[in-house]
C-alpha positions in Angstrom: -19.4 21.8 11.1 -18.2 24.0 8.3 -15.3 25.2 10.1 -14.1 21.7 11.0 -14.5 20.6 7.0 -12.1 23.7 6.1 -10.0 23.0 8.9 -9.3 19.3 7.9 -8.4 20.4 3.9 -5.1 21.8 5.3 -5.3 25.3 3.4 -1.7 27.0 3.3 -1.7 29.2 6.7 -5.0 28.4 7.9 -3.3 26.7 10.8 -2.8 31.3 12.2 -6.3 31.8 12.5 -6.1 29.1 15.6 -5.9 32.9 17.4 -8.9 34.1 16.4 -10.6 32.8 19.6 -11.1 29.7 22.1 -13.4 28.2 19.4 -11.4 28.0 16.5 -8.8 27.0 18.5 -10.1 24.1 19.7 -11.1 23.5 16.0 -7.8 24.3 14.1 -5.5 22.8 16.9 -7.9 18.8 16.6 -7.0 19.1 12.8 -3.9 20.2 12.6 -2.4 17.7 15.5 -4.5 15.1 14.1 -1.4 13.9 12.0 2.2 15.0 13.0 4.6 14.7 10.1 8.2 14.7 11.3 12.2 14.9 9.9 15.1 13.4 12.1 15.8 17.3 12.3 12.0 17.9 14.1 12.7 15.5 16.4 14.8 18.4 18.7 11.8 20.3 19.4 9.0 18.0 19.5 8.5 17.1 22.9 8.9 20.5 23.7 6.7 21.7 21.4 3.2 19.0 22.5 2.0 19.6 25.7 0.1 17.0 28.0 -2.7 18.3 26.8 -1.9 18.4 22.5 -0.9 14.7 23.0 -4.7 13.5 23.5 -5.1 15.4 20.0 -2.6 13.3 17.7 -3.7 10.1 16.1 -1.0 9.5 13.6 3.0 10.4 13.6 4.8 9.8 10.4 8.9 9.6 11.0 9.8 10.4 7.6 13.4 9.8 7.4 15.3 11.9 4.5 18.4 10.3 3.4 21.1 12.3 1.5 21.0 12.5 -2.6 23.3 9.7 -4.0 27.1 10.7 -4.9 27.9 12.0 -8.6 29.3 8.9 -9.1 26.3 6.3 -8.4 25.5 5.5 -11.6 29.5 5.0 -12.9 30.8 1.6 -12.7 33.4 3.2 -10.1 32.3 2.0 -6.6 30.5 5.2 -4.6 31.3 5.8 -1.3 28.5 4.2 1.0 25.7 6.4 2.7 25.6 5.6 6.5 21.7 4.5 5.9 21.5 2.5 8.9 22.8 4.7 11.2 20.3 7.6 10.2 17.4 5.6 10.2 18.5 3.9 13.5 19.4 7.4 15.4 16.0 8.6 14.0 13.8 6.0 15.5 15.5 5.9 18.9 15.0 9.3 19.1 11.4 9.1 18.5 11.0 6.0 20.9 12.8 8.0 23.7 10.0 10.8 23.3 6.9 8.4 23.1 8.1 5.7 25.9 7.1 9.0 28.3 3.5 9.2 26.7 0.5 7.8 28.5 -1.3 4.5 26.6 -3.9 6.1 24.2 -7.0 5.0 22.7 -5.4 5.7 18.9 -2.5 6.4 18.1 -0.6 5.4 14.5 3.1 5.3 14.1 4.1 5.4 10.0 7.5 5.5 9.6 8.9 6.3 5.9 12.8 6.3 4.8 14.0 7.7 1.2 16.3 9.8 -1.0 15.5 12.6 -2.8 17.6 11.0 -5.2 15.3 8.2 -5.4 13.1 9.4 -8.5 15.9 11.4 -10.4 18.1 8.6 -11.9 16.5 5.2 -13.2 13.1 5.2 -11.5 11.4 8.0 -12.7 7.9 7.5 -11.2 8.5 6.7 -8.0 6.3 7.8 -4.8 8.9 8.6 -2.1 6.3 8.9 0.6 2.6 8.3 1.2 2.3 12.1 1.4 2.2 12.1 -2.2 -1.2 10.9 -2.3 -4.2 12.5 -0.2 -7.6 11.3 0.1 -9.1 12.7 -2.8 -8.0 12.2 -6.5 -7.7 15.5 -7.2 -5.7 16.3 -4.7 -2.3 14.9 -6.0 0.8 17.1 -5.9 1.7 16.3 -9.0 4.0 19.6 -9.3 6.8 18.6 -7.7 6.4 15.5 -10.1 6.8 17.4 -13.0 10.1 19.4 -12.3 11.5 15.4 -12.7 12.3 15.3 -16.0 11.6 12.1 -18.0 13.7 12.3 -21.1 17.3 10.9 -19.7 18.8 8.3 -21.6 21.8 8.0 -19.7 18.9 6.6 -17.1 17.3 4.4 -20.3 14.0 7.2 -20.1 13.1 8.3 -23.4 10.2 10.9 -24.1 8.4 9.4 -20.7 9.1 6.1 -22.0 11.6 3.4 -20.2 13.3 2.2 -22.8 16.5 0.4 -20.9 16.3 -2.0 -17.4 17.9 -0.5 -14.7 21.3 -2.1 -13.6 21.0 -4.5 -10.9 23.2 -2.1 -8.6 20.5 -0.1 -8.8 17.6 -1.9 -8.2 19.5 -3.1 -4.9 20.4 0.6 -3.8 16.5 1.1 -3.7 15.8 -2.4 -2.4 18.7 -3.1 0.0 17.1 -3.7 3.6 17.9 -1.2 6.3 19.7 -2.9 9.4 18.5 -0.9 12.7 21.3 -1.1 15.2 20.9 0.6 18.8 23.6 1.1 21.0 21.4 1.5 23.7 18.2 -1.1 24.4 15.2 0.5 22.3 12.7 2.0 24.4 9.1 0.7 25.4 6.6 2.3 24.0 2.7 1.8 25.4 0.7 4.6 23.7 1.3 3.2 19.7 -1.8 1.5 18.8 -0.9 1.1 15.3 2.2 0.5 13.0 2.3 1.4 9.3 4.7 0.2 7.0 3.9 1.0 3.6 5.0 0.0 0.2 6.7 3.3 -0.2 9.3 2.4 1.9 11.4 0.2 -0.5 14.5 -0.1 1.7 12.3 -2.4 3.9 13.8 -2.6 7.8 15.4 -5.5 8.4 13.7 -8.9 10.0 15.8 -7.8 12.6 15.0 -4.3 12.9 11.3 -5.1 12.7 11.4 -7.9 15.5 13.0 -4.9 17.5 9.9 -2.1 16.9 7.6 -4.6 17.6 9.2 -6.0 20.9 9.2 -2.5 22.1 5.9 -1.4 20.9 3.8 -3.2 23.8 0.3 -1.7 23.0 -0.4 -2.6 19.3 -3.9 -3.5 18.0 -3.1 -3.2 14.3 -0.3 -3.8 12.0 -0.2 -2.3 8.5 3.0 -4.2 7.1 3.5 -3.7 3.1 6.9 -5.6 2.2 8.5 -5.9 -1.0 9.7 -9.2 -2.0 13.1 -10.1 -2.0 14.8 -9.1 -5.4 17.0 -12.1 -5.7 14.9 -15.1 -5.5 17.6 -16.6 -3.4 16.8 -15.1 -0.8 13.1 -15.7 -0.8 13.3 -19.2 1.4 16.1 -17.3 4.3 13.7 -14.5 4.1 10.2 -16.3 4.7 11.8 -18.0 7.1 13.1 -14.9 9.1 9.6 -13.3 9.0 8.0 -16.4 9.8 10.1 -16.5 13.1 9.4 -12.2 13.9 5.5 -13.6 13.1 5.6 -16.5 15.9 7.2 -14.8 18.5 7.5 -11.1 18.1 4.0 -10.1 17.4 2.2 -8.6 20.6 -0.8 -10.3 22.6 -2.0 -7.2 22.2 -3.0 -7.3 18.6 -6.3 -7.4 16.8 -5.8 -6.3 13.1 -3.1 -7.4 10.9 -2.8 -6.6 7.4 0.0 -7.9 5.2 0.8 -7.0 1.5 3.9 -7.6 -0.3 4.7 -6.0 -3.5 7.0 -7.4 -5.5 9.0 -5.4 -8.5 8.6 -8.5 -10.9 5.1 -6.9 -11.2 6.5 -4.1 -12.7 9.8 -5.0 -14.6 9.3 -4.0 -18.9 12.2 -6.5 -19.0 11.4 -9.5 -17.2 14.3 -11.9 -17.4 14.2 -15.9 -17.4 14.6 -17.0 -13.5 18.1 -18.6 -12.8 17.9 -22.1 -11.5 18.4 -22.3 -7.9 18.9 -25.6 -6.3 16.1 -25.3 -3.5 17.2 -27.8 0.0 14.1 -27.8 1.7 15.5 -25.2 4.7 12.4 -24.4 6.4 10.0 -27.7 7.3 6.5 -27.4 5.6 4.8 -27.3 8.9 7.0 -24.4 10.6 6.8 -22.1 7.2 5.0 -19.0 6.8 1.8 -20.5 6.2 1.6 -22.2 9.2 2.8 -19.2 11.3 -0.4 -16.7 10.1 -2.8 -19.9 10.6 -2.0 -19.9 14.3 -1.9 -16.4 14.7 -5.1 -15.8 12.9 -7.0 -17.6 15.9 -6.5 -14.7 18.3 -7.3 -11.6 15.6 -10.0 -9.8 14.5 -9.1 -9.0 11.5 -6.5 -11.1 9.0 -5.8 -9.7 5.3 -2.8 -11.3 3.6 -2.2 -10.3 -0.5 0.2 -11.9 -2.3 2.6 -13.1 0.4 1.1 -16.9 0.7 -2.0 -18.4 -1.0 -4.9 -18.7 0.4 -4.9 -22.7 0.1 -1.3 -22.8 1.8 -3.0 -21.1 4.9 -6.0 -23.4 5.0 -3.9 -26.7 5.0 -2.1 -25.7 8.6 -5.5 -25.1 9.7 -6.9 -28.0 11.8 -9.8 -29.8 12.1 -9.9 -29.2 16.0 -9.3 -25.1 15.9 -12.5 -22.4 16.5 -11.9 -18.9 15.3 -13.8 -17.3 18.5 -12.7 -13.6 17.2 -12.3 -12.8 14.0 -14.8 -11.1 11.8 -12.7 -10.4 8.6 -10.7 -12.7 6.5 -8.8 -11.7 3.2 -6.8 -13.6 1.2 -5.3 -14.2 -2.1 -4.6 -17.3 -4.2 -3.0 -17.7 -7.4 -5.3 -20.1 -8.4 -7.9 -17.7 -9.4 -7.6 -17.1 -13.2 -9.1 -17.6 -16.3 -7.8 -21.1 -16.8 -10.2 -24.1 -17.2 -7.5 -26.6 -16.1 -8.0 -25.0 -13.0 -11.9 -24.9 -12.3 -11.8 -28.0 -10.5 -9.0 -26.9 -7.9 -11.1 -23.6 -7.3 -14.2 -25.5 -6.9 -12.1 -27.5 -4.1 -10.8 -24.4 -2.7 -14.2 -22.6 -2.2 -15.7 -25.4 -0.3 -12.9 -26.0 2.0 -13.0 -22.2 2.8 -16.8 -22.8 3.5 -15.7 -25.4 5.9 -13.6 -23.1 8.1 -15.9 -20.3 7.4 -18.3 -22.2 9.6 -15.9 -22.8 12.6 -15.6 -18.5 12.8 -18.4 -17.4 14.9 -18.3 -14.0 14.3 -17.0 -13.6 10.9 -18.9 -11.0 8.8 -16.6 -10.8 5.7 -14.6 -13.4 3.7 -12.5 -12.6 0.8 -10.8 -14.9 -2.0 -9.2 -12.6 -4.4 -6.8 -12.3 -7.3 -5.8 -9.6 -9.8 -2.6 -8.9 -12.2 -2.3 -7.2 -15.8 -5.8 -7.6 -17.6 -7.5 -10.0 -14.6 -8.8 -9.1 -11.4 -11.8 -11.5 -9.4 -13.1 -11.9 -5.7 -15.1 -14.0 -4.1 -16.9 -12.4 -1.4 -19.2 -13.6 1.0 -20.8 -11.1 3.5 -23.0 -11.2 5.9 -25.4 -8.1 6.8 -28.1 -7.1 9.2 -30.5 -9.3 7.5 -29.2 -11.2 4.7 -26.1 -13.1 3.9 -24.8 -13.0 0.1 -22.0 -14.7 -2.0 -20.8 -12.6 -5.2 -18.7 -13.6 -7.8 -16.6 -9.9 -9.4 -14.2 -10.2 -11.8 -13.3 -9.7 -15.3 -13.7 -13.0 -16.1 -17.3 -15.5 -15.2 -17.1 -18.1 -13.1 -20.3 -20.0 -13.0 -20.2 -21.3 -9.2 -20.9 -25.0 -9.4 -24.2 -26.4 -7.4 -21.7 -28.0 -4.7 -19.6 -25.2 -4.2 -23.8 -23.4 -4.3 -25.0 -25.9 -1.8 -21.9 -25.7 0.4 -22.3 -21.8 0.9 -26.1 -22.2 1.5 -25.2 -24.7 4.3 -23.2 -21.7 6.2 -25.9 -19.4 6.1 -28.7 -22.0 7.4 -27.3 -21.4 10.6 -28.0 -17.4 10.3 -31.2 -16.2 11.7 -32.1 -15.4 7.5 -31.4 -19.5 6.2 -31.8 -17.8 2.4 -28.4 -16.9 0.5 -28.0 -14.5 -1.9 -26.3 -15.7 -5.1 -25.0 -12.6 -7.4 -22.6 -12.3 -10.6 -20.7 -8.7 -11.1 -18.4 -8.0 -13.8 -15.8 -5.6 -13.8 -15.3 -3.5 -17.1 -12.0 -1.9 -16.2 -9.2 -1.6 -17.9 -6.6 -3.7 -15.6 -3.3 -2.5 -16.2 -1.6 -3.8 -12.5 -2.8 -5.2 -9.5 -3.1 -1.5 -8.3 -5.9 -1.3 -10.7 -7.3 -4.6 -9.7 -7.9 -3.6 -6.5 -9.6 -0.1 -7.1 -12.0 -1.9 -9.4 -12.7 -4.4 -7.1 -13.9 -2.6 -4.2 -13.4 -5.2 -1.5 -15.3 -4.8 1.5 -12.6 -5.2 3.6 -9.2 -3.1 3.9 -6.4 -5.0 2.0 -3.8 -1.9 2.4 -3.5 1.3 3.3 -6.2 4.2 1.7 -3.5 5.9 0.3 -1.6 3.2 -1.2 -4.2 1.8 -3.1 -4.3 5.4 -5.1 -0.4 5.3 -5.3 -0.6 1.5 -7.0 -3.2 3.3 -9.5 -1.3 6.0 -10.4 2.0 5.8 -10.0 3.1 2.3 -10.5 6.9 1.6 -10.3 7.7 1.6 -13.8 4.1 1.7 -16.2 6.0 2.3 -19.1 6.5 -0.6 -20.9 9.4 -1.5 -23.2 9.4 -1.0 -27.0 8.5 -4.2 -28.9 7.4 -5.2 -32.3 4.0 -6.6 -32.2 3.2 -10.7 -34.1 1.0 -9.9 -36.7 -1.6 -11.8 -34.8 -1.9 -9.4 -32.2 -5.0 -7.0 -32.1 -4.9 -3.4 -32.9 -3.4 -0.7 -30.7 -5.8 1.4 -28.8 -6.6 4.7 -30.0 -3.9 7.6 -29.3 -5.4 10.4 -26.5 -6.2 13.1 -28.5 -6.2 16.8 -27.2 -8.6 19.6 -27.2 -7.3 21.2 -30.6 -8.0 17.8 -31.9 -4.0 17.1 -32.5 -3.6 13.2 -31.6 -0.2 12.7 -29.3 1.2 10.0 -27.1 0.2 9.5 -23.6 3.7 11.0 -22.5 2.7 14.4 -24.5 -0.7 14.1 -23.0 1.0 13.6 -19.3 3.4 16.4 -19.6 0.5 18.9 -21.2 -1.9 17.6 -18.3 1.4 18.6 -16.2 2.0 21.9 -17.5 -1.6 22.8 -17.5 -2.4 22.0 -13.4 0.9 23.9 -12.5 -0.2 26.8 -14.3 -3.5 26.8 -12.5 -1.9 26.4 -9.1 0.3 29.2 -9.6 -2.5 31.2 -11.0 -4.8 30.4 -7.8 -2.0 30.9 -5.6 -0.5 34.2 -6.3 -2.7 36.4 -5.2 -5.9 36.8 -2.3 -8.3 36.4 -5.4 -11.9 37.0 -3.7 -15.6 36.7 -5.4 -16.4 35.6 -8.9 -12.3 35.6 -9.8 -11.3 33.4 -7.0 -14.4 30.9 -7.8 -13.2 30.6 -11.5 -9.3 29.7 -10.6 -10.5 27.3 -8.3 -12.6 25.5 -11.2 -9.7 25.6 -13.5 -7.6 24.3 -10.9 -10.0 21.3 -10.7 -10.5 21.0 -14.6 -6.8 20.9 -14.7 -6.6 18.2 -11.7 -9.3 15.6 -13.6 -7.2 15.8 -16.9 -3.7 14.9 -15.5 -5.7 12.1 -13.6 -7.2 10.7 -17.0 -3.8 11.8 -18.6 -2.2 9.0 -15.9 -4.6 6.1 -16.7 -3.8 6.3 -20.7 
């Protein structure tokens, strides 16, 4: 047991001691084939390199895709010459495919696939995350090193003293946002053993509708979907778009699948310098009952498990839902609706939404968890209602009450008279939290259903797109400033000195514990300071 716990923290070199004998072998080899993280330029050796029998030992492949560093001229107003994105990414995937369409179905087995630029976090987005392996499971266990060689005073790339202090250009929001366009010269090949796709949010240049609709017709054994879009940049595009992923939706999704879990990010969330929406003369292209909506109502009736954030509202859904339909298989329902905020006009229309999801509640057998949930700069709330091995509860959590009206009461109790235990529980949680993004909503919310990926939620808490906000003069009317951090000496900085102190401090500890085999009391006390110095850039982060 110990052994396997060591094995699993991925300690520099630990992987040589797989020789020490049969046992650790066995050991070292199940954790460190447990994940396979591969480059384009891995790709060579790979099947070589995993036997028959190291095959049954990996559950999760990440294609991380490394694109070249952007031309010297990028961020003139000269026109650079293009990087052959597609083309990489495309050649990249095949190559993978090729390998796995040999491999036998498995029980589990997750395919992530990542694409950036170094380049990506060294010009006008500082704090980016270019892959999910920039967050681990544990808080402490950020490599924020590499993070801090990135300096953060540029003005030429409107950064001043941690501080974004000038919007990007629009060129270069679209050079981190344009969609990547897979195009095979050959038919992609099938691939049974893939269980499970992951798309996270860290992969900004989303694949193509068309791309996508290819993975997923050639993955014929998926179960579960992680897909975590962006939103189109240019809000004309929004109705073309939701009508290309509604048509991937209806027919590309496999029979196979149980487990479908959909978030889109958007970078509105995190623009300093919103701008006032251009008026665009909508003309109704996609009919109400063929739209987005209607396609994840239909599909939900053969999953298992349905989470949708932020892409459609929870409302939208439940009006393509008919009176006829049974949901025979699903056990978890999550869903998001813009109607849930601290605005009295709209207590009625939540009332109204609660009790229709009651109704359809009652028409899903099996269902064991249903989430209504919203959250944004300085709100986050959830209605949960979850039914256990002997009791069945409704709780209100959020930042904000919402005294739950007798009818919307009454209608929840009916559900749960049908439940071996008739009594419901009725409970009222506040969240304290500061709520800076919907990253922190989500942490503070602690659904009891998965909304995203583990690792994304920490990278939405952390390291949002662009945190800084944008210099402003305050109204008069506006409440005082909250206190500056102040540091050990008792000196009182800005959170940017605070970050890069936190900064320098962990890299001198992780140096320190790292040059030398330290061993007894000496090695004990580096790795505590190494862990004092990991907790203070994590509260430097949430200033």
């Amino acid at each position: 047991m110990i052994l396997s716990t060591i094995a699993y923290q991925k300690y520099p070199g630990w992987a040589s001691h797989a020789s020490v004998c049969k046992e650790w072998q066995y050991v070292l080899e199940k954790a460190n084939f447990y994940k396979m993280k591969l480059r384009v330029s891995c790709l060579d050796d790979f099947e070589s390199m995993v036997s028959l029998q190291k095959r049954e030992l990996i559950h999760h492949i990440y294609l991380n895709v490394e694109l070249p560093r952007y031309t010297s001229t990028c961020c003139s107003k000269r026109r650079s010459p293009s990087i052959k994105i597609s083309s990489i990414v495309s050649n990249g995937i095949w190559k993978l495919f090729s390998i796995l369409s040999t491999w036998r179905p498995a029980t589990h087995l997750a395919l992530e696939i990542n694409v950036y630029s170094p380049s990506d976090c060294e010009h006008w987005f500082k704090n980016l995350s270019l892959s999910s392996d920039d967050f681990k499971h544990d808080i402490g266990e950020i490599p924020v090193a590499e993070r801090a060689m990135i300096p953060h005073h540029d003005l030429q790339h409107g950064w001043e003293h941690g501080q974004r202090v000038k919007a990007p250009p629009r060129s270069a929001v679209l050079q981190l946002y344009r969609p990547i366009r897979l195009v095979f010269h050959e038919l992609l090949p099938r691939v049974k053993a893939v269980t499970c796709l992951i798309i996270r949010r860290q992969l900004r240049r989303c694949i193509s509708l068309s791309g996508l609709s290819l993975l997923l017709g050639s993955l014929n054994g998926l179960e579960h979907i992680s897909y975590e879009p962006w939103a189109p940049y240019e809000a004309a595009n929004r109705e073309f778009h939701d009508r290309g992923l509604g048509f991937v939706m209806q027919n590309c999704l496999p029979d196979t699948l149980k487990k479908l879990i959909v978030f889109e990010d958007a970078y509105r969330f995190y623009d300093p310098f919103p701008k006032r929406p251009a008026y665009i003369p909508w003309f109704n292209l996609v009919d109400p009952s063929k739209g987005l909506s209607a396609v994840f109502a239909s599909k939900s009736l053969g999953l298992q498990h349905l989470a949708i954030s932020f892409m459609i509202n929870a409302e939208e859904l439940f009006q393509h839902c008919q009176s006829t339909w049974s949901w025979s298989n699903l056990q978890s329902l999550a869903l998001t609706s813009q109607l849930l905020q601290n605005d009295g006009g709209k207590r009625k229309q939540i009332e109204a939404l609660l009790c229709r999801a009651r109704v359809l509640v009652q028409k899903m057998a099996k269902l064991h968890t249903f989430v209504l949930w919203n959250g944004g700069k300085a709100h986050a709330c959830a209605f949960i209602y979850r039914i256990d091995r002997d009791s069945a509860s409704v709780t209100w959590r959020g930042t904000w009450h919402l005294e739950l009206s007798p009818l919307v009461v009454k209608s929840w109790q009916l559900a749960a008279s049908k439940l071996p235990f008739s009594e419901l529980q009725i409970k009222q949680e506040c969240v304290r939290g500061v709520i800076k993004s919907h990253g922190d909503a989500i942490y503070y919310l602690d659904l009891p259903c998965q909304i995203k990926k583990d690792a994304d939620s920490l990278a939405l808490l952390l390291f949002p797109l662009a945190s800084a906000s944008a210099p402003a003069s305050a109204p008069t009317s506006a409440p005082p400033p909250p206190p500056m951090p102040v540091l050990r000496s008792g000196r009182i900085v800005s959170p940017a000195v605070a970050i890069a102190a936190a900064q320098a401090a962990y890299n001198a500890a992780w140096h320190a514990c790292h040059l030398g085999p330290w061993e007894g009391p000496e090695a004990e006390r580096l790795e505590r300071a190494l862990k004092r110095a990991e907790r203070r850039l994590q509260a430097a982060y949430r200033l």
